[in-house]
C-alpha positions in Angstrom: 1.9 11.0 -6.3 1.2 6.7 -5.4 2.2 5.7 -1.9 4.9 3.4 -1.6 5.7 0.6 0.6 8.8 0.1 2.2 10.4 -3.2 3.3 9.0 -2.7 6.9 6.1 -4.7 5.0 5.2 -8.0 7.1 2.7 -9.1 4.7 -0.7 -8.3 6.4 -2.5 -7.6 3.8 -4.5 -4.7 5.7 -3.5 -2.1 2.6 -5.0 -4.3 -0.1 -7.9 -4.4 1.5 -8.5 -0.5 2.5 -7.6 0.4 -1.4 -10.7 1.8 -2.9 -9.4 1.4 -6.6 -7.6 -1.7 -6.1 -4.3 -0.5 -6.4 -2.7 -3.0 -4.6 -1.6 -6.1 -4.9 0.8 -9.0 -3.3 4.3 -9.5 -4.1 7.0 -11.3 -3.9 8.6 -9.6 -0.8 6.0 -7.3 0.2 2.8 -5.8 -1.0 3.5 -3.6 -3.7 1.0 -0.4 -5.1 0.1 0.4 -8.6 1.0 3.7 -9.3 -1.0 4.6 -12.8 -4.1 3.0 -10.6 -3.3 4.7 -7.1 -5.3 7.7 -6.3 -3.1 9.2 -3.5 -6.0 8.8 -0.7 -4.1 8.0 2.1 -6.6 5.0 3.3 -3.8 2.3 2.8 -0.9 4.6 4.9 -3.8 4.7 7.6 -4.6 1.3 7.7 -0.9 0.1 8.2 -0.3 -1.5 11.1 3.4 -1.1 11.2 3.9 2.3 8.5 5.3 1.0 5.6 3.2 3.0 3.6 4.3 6.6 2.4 4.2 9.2 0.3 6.4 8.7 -2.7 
């Protein structure tokens, strides 16, 4: 299952650049994750400096 991030997002762009596969990307209101590309590893939830990233 992808990770999702919430609205807590401020935008840091930390996540995008922890994602081994590149499943991440910048949008409109916060970073948003790929989920057919996202291979569930946890590095992006990790790096979060304020946990907007979870398990979906």
């Amino acid at each position: 299952m992808a990770r999702v991030i919430s609205d807590e997002c401020v935008k840091c762009g930390t996540c995008e650049a922890e994602c081994p596969v590149s499943a991440i990307s910048e949008g409109e209101d916060t970073y948003v994750v790929d989920a057919d590309s996202c291979i569930d590893c946890g590095a992006c939830e990790a790096a979060c400096p304020v946990g907007a990233i979870s398990e979906a």
